[in-house]
mmCIF file of the protein (N, C-alpha, C, O) and its ligand, coordinates in Angstrom:
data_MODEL
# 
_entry.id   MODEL 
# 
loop_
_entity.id 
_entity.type 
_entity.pdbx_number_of_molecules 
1 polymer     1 
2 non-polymer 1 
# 
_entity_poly.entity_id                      1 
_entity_poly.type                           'polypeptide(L)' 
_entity_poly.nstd_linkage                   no 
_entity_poly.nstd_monomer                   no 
_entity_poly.pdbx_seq_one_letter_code       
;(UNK)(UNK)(UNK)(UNK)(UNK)(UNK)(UNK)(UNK)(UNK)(UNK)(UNK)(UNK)(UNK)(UNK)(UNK)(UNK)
(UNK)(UNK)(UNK)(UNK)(UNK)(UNK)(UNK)(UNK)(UNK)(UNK)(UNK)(UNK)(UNK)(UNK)(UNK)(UNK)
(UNK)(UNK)(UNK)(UNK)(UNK)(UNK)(UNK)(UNK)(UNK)(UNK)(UNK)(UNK)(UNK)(UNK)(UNK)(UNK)
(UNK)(UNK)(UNK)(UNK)
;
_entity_poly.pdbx_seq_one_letter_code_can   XXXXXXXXXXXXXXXXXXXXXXXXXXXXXXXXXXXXXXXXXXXXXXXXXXXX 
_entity_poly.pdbx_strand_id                 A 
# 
loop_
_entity_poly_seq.entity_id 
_entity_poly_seq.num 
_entity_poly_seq.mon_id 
_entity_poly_seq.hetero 
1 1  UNK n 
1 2  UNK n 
1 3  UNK n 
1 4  UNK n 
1 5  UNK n 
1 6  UNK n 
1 7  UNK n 
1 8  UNK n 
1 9  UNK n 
1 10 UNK n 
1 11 UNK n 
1 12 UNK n 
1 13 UNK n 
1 14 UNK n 
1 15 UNK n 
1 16 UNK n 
1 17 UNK n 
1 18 UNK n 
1 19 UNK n 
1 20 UNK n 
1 21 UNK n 
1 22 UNK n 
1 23 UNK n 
1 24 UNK n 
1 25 UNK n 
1 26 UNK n 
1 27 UNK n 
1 28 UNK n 
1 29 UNK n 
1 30 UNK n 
1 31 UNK n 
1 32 UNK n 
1 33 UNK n 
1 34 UNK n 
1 35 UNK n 
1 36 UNK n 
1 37 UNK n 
1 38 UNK n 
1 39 UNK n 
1 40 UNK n 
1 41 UNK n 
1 42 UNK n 
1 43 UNK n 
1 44 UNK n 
1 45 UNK n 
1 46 UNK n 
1 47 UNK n 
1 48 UNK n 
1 49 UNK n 
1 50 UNK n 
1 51 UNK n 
1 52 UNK n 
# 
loop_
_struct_asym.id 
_struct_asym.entity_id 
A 1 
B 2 
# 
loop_
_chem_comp.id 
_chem_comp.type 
_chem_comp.mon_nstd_flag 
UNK 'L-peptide linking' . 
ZN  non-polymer         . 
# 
_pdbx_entity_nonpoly.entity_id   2 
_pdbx_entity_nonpoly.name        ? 
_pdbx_entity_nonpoly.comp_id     ZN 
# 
_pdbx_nonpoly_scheme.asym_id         B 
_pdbx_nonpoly_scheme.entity_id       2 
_pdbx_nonpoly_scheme.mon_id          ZN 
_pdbx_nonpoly_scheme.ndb_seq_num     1 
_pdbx_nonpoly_scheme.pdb_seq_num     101 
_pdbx_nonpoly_scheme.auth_seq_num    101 
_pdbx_nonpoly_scheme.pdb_mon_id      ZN 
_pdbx_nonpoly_scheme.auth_mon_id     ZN 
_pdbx_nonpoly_scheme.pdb_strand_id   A 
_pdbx_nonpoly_scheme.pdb_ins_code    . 
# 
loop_
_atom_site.group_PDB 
_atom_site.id 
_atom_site.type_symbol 
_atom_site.label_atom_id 
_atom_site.label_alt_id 
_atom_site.label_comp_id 
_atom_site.label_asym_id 
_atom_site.label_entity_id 
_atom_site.label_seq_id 
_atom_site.pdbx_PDB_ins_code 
_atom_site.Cartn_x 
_atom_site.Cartn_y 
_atom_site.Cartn_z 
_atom_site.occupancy 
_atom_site.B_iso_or_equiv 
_atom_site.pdbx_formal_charge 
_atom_site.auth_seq_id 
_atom_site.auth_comp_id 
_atom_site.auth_asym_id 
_atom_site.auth_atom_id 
_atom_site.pdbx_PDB_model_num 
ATOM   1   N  N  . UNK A 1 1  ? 5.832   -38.517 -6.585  1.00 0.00 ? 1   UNK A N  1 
ATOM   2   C  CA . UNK A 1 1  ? 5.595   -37.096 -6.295  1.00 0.00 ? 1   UNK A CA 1 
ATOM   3   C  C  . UNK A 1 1  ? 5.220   -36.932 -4.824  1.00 0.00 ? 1   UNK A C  1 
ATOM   4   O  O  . UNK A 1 1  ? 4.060   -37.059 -4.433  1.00 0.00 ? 1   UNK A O  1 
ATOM   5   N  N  . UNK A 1 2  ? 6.205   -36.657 -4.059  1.00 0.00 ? 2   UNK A N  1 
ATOM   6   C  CA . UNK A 1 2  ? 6.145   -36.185 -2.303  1.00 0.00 ? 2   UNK A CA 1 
ATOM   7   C  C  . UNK A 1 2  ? 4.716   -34.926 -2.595  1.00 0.00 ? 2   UNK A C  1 
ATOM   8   O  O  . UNK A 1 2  ? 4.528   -34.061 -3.450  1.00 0.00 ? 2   UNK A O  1 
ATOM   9   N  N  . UNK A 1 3  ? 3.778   -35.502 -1.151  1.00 0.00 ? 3   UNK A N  1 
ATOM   10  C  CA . UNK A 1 3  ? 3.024   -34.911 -1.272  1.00 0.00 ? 3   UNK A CA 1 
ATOM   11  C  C  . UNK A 1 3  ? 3.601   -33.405 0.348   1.00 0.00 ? 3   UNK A C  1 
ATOM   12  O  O  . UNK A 1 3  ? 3.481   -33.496 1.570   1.00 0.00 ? 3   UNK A O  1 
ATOM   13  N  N  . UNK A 1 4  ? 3.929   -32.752 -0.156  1.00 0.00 ? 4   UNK A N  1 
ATOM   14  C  CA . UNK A 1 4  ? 4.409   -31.744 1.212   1.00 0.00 ? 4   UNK A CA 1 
ATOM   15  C  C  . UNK A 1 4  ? 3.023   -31.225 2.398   1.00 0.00 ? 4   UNK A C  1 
ATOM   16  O  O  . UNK A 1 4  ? 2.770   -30.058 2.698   1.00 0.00 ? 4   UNK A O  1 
ATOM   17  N  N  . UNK A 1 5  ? 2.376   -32.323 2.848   1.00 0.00 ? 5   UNK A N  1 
ATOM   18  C  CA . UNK A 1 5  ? 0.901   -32.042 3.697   1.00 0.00 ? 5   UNK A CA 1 
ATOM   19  C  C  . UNK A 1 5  ? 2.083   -31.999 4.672   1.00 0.00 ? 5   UNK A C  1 
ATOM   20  O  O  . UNK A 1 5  ? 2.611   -30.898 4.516   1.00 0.00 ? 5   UNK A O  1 
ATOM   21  N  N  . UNK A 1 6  ? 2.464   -32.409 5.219   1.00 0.00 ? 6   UNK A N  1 
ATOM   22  C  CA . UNK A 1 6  ? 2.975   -32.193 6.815   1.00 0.00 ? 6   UNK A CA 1 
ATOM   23  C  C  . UNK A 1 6  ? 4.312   -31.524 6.561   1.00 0.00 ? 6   UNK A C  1 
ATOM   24  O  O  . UNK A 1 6  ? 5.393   -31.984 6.931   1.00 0.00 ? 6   UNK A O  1 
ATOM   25  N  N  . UNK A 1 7  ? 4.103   -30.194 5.773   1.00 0.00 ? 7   UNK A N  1 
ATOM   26  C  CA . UNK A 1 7  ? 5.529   -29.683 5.730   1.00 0.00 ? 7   UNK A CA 1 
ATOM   27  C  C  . UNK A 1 7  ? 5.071   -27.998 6.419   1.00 0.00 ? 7   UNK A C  1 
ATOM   28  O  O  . UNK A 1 7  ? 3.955   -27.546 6.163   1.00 0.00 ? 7   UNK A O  1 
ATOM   29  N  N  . UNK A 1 8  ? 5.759   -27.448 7.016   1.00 0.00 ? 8   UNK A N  1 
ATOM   30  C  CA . UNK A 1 8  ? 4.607   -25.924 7.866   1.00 0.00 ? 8   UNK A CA 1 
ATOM   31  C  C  . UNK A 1 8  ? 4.843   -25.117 6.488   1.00 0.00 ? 8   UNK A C  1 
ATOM   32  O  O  . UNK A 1 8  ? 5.687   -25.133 5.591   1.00 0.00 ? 8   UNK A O  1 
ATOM   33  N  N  . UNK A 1 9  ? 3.740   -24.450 6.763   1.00 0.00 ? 9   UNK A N  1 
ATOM   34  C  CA . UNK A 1 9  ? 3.397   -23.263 5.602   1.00 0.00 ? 9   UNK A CA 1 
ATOM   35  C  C  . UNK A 1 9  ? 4.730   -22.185 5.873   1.00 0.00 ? 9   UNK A C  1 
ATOM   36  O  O  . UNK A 1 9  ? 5.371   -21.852 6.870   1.00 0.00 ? 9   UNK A O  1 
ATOM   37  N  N  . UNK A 1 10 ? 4.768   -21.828 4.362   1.00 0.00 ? 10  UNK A N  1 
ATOM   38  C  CA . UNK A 1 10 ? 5.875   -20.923 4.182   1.00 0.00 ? 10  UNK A CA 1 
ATOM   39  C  C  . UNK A 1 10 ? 5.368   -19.931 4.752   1.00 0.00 ? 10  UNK A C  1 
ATOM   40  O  O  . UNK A 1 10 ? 4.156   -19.777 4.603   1.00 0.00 ? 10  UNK A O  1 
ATOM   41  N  N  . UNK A 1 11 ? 6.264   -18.772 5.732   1.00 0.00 ? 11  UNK A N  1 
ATOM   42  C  CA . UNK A 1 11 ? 5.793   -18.056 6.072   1.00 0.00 ? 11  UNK A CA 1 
ATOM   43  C  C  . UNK A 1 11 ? 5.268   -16.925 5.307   1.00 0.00 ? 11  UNK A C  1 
ATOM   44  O  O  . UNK A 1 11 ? 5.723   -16.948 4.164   1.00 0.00 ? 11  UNK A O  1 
ATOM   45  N  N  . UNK A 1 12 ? 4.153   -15.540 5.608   1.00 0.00 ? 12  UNK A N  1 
ATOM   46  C  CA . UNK A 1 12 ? 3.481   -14.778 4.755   1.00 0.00 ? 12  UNK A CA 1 
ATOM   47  C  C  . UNK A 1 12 ? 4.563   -14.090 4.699   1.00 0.00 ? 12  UNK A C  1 
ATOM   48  O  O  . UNK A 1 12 ? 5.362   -14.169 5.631   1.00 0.00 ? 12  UNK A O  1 
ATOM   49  N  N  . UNK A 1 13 ? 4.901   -12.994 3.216   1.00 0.00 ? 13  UNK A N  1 
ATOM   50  C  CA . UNK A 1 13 ? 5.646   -12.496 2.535   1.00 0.00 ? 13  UNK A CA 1 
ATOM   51  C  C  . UNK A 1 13 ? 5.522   -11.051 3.621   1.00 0.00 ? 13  UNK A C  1 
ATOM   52  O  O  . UNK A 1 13 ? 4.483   -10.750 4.209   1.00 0.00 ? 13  UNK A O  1 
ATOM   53  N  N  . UNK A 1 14 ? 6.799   -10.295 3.710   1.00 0.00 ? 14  UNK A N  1 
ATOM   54  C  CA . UNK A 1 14 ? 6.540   -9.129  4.374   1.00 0.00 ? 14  UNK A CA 1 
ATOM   55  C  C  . UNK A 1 14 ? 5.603   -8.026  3.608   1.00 0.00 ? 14  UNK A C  1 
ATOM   56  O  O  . UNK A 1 14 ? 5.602   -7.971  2.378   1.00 0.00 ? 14  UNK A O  1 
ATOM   57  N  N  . UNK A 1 15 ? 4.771   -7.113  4.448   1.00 0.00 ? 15  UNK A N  1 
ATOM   58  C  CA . UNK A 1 15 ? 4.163   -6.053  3.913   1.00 0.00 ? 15  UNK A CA 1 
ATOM   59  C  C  . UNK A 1 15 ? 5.023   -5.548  2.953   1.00 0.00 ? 15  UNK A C  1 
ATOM   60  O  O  . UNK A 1 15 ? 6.253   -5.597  2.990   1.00 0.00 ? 15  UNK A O  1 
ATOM   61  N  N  . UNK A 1 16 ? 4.180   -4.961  1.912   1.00 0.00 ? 16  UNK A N  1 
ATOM   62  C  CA . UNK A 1 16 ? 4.585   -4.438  0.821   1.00 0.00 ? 16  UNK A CA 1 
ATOM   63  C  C  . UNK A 1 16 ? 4.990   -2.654  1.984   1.00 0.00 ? 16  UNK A C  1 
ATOM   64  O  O  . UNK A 1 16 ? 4.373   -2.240  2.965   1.00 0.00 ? 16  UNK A O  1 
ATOM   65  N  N  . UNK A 1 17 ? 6.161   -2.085  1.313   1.00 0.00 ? 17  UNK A N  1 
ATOM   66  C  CA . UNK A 1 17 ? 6.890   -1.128  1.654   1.00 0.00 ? 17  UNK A CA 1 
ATOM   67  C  C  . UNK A 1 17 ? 5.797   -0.047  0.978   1.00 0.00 ? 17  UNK A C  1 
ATOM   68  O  O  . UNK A 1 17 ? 5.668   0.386   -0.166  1.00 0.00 ? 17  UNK A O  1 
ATOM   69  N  N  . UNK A 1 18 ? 4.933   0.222   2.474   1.00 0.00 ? 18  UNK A N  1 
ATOM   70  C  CA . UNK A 1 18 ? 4.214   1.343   1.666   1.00 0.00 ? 18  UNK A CA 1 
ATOM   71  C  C  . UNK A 1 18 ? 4.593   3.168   1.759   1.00 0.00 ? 18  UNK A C  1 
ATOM   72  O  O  . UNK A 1 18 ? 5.300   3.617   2.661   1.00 0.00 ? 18  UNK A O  1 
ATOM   73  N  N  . UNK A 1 19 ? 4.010   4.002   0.720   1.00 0.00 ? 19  UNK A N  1 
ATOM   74  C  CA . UNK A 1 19 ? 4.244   4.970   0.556   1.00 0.00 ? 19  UNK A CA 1 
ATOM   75  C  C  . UNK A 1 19 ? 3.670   5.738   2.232   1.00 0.00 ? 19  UNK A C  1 
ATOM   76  O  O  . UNK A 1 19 ? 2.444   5.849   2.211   1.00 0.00 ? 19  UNK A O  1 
ATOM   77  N  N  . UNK A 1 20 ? 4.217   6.186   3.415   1.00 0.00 ? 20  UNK A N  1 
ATOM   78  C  CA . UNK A 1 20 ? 3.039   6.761   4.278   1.00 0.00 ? 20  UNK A CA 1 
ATOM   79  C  C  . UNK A 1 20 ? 2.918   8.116   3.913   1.00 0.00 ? 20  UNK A C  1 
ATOM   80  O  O  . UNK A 1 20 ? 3.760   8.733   4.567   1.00 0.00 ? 20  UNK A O  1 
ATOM   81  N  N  . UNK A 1 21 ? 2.433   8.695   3.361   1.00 0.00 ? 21  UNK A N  1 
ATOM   82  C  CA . UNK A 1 21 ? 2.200   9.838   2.974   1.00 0.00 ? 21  UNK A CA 1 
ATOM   83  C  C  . UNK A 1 21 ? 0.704   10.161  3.697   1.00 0.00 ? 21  UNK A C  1 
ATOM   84  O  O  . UNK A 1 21 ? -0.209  9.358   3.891   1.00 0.00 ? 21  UNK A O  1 
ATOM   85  N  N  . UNK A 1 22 ? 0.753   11.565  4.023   1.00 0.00 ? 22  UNK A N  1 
ATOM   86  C  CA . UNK A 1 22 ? -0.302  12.095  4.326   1.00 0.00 ? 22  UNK A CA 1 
ATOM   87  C  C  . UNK A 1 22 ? -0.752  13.552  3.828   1.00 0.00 ? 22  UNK A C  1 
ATOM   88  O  O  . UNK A 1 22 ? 0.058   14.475  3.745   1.00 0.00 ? 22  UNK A O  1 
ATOM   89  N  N  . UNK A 1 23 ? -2.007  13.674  3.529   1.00 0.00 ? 23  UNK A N  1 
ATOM   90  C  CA . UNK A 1 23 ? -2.390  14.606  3.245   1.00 0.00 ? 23  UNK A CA 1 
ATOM   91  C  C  . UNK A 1 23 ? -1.974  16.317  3.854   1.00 0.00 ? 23  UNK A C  1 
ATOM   92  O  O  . UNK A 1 23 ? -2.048  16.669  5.032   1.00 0.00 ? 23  UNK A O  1 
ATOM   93  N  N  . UNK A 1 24 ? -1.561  17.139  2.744   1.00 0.00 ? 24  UNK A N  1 
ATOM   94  C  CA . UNK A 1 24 ? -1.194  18.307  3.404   1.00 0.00 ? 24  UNK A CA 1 
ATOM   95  C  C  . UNK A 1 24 ? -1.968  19.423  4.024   1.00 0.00 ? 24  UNK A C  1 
ATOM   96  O  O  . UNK A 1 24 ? -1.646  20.434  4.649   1.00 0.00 ? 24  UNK A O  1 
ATOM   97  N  N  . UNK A 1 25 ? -3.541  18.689  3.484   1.00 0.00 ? 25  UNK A N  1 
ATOM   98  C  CA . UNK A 1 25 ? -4.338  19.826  3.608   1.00 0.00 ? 25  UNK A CA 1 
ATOM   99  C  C  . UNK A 1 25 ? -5.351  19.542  5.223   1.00 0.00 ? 25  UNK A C  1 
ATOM   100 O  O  . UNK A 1 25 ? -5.874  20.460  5.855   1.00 0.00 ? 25  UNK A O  1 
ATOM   101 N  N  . UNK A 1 26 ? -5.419  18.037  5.610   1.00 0.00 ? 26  UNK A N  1 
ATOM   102 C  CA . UNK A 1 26 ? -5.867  17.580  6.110   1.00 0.00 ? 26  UNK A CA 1 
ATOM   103 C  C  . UNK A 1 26 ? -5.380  16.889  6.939   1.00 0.00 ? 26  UNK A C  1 
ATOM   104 O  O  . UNK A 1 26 ? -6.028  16.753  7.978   1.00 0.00 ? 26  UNK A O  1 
ATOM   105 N  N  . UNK A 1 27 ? -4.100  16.205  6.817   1.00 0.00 ? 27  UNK A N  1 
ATOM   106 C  CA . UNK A 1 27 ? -3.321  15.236  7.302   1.00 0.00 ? 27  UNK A CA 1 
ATOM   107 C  C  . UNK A 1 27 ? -3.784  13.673  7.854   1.00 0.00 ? 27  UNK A C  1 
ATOM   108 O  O  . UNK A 1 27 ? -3.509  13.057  8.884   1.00 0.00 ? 27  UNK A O  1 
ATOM   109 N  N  . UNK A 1 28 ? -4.832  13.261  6.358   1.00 0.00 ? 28  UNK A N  1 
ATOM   110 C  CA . UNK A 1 28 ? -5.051  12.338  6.283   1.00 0.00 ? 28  UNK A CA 1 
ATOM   111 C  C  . UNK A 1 28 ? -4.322  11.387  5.731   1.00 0.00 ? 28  UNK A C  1 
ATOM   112 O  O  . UNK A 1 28 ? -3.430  11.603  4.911   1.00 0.00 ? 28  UNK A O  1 
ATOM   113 N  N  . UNK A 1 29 ? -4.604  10.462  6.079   1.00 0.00 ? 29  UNK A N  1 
ATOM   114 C  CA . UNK A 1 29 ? -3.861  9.139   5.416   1.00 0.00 ? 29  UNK A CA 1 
ATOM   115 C  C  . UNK A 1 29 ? -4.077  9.280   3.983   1.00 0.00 ? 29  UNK A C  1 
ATOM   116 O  O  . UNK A 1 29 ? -5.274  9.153   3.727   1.00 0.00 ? 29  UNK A O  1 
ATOM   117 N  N  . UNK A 1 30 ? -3.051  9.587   2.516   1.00 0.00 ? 30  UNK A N  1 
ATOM   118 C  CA . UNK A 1 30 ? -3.514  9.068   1.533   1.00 0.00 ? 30  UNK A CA 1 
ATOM   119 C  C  . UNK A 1 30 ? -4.114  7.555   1.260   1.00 0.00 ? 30  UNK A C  1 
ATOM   120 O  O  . UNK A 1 30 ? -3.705  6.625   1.955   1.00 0.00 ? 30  UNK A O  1 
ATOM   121 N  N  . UNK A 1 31 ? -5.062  7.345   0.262   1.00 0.00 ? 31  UNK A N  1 
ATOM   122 C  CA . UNK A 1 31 ? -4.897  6.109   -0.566  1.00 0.00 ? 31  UNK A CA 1 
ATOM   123 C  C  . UNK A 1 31 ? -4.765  5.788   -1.414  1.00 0.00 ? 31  UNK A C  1 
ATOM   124 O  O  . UNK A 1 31 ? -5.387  6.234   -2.378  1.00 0.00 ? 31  UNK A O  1 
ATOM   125 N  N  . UNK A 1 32 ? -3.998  4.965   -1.487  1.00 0.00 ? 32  UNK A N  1 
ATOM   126 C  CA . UNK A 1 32 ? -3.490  4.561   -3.024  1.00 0.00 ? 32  UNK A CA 1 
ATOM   127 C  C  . UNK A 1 32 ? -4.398  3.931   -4.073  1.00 0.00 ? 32  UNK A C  1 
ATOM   128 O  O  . UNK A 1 32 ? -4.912  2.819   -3.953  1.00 0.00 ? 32  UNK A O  1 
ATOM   129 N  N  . UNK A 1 33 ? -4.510  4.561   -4.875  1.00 0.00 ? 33  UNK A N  1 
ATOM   130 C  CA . UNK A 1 33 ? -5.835  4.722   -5.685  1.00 0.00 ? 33  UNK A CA 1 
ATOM   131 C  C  . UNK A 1 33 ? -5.266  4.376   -7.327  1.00 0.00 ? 33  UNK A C  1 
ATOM   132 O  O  . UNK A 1 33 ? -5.136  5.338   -8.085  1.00 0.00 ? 33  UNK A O  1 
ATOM   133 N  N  . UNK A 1 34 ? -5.018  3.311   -7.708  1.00 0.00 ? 34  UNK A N  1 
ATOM   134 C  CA . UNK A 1 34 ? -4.420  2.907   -8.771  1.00 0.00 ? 34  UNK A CA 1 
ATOM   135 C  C  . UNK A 1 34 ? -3.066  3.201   -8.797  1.00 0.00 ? 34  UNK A C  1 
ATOM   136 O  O  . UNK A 1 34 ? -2.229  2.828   -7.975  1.00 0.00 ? 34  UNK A O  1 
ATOM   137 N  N  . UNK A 1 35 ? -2.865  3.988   -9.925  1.00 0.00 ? 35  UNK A N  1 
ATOM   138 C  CA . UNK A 1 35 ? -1.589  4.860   -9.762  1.00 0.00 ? 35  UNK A CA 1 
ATOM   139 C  C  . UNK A 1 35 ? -1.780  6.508   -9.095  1.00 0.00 ? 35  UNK A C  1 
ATOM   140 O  O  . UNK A 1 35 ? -1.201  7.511   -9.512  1.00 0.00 ? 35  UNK A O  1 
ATOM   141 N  N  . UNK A 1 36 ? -2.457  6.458   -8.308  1.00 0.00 ? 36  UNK A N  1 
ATOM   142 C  CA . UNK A 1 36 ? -2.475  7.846   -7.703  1.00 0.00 ? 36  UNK A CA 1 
ATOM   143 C  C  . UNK A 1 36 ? -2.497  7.491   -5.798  1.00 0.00 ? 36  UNK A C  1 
ATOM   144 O  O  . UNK A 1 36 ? -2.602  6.442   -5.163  1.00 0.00 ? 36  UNK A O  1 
ATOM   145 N  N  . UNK A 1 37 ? -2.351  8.853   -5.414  1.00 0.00 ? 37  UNK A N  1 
ATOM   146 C  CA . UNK A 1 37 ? -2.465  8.451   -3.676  1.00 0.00 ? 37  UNK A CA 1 
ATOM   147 C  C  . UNK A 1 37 ? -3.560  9.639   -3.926  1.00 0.00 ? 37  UNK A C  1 
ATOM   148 O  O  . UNK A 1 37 ? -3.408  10.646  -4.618  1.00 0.00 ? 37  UNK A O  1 
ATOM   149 N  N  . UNK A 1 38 ? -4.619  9.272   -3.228  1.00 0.00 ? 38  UNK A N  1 
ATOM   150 C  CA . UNK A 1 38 ? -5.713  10.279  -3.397  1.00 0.00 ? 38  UNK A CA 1 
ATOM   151 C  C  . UNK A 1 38 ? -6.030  10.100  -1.844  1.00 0.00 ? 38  UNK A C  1 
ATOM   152 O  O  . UNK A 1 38 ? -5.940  9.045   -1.217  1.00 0.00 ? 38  UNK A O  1 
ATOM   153 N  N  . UNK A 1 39 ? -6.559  11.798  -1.170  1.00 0.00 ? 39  UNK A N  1 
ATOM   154 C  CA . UNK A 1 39 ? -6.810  11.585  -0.121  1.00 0.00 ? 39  UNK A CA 1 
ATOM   155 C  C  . UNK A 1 39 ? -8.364  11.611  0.386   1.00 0.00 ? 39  UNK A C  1 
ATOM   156 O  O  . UNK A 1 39 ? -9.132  12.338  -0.244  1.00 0.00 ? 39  UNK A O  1 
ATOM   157 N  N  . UNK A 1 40 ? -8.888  10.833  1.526   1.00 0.00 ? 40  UNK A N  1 
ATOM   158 C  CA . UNK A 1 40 ? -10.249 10.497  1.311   1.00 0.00 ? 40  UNK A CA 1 
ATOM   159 C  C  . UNK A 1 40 ? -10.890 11.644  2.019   1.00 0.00 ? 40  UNK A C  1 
ATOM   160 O  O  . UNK A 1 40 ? -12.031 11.447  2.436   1.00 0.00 ? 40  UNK A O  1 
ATOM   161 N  N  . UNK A 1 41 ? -10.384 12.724  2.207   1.00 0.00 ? 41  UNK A N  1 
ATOM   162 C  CA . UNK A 1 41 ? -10.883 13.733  3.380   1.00 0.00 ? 41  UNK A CA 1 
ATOM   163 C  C  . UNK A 1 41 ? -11.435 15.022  2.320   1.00 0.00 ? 41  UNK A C  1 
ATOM   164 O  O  . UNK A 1 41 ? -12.561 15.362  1.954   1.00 0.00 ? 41  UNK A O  1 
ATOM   165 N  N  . UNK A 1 42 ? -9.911  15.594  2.005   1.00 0.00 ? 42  UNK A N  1 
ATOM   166 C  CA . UNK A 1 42 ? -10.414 16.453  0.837   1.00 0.00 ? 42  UNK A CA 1 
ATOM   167 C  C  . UNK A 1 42 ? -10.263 16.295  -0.603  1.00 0.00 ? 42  UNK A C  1 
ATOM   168 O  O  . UNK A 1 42 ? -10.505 17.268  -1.317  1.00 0.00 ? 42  UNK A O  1 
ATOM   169 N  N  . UNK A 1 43 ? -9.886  15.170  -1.129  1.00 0.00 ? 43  UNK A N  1 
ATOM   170 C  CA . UNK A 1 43 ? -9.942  15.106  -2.602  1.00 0.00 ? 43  UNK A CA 1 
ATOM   171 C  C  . UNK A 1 43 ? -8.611  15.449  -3.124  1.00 0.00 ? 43  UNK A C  1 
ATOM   172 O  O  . UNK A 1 43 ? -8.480  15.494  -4.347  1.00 0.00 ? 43  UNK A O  1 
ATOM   173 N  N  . UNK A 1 44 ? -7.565  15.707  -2.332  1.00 0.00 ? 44  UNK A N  1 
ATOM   174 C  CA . UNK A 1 44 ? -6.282  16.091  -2.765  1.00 0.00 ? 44  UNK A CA 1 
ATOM   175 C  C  . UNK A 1 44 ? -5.877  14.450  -3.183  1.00 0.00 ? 44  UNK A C  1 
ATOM   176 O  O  . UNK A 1 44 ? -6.192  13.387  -2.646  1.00 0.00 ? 44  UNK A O  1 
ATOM   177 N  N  . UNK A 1 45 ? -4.962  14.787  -4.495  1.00 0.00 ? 45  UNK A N  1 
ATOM   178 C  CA . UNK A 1 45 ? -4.375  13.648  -4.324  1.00 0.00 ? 45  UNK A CA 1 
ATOM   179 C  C  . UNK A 1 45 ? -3.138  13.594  -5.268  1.00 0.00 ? 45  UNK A C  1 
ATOM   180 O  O  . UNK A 1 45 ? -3.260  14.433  -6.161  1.00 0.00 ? 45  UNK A O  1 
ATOM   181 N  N  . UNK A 1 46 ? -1.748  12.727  -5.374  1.00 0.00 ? 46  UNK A N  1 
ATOM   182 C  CA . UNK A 1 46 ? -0.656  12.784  -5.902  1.00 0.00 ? 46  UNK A CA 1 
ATOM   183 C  C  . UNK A 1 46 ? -0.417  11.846  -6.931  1.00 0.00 ? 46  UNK A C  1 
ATOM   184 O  O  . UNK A 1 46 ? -0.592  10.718  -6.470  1.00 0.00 ? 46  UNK A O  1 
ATOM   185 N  N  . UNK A 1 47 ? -0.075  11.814  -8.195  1.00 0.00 ? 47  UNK A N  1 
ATOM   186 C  CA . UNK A 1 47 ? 0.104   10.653  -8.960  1.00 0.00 ? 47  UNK A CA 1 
ATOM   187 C  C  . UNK A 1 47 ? 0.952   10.110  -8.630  1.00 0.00 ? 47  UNK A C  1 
ATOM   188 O  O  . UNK A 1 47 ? 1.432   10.618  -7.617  1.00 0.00 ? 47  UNK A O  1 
ATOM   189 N  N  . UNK A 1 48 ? 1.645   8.945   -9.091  1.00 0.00 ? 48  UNK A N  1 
ATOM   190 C  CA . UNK A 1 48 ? 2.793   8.103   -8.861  1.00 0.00 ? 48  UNK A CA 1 
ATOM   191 C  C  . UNK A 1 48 ? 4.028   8.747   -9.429  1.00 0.00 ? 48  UNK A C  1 
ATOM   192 O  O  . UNK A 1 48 ? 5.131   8.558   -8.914  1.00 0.00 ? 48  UNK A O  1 
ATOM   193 N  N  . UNK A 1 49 ? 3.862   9.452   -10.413 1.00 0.00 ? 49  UNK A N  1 
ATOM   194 C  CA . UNK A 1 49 ? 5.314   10.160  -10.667 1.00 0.00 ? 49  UNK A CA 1 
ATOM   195 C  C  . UNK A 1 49 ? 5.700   11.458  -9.283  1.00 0.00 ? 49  UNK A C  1 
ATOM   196 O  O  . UNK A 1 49 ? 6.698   12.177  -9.232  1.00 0.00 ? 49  UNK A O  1 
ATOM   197 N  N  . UNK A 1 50 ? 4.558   11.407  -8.307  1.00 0.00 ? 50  UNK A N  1 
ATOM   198 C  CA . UNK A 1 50 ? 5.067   12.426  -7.521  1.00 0.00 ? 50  UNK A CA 1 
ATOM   199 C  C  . UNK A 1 50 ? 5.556   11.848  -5.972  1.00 0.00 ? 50  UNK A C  1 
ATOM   200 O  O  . UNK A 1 50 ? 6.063   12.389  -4.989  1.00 0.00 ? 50  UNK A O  1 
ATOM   201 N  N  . UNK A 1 51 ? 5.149   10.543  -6.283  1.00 0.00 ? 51  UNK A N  1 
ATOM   202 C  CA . UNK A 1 51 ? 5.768   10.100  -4.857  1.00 0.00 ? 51  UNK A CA 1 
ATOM   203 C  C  . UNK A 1 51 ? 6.531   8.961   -4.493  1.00 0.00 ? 51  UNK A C  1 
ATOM   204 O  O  . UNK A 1 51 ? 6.722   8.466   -3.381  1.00 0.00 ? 51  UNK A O  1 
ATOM   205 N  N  . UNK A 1 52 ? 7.111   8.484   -6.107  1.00 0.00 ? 52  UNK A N  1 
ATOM   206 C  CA . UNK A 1 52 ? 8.035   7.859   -6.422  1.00 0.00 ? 52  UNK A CA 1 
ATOM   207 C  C  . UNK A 1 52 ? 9.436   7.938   -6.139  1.00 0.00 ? 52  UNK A C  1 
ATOM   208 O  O  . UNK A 1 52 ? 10.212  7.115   -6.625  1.00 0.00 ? 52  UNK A O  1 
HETATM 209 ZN ZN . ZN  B 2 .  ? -7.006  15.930  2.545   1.00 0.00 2 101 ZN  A ZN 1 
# 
C-alpha cells in the first residue's frame, strides 16, 4: 500500500456557485440561512423556491 506523503495536495475544490442576491429593501448582502436567503439588515428574506 503506496503511502502518497510526497504526492502535492489536490488542489481546493472551486467556490460553491453562490446565489449573490441582495436585499431590495436595503441592498444588503442576503444570507443563506438554511433553505432561506434572509437578510441581516432588515429581516427580509427569500426561500429557496424563490431564488432557485
Ligand atoms: Zn434588508
Amino acid at each position: 500500500m503506496a503511502n502518497p506523503a510526497d504526492a502535492p495536495a489536490p488542489p481546493p475544490p472551486p467556490p460553491a456557485a453562490e446565489p449573490m442576491l441582495f436585499c431590495p429593501n436595503c441592498s444588503r448582502r442576503l444570507q443563506e440561512r438554511g433553505c432561506k436567503l434572509r437578510c441581516p439588515g432588515c429581516g427580509y428574506y427569500l426561500s429557496c423556491s424563490d431564488y432557485v
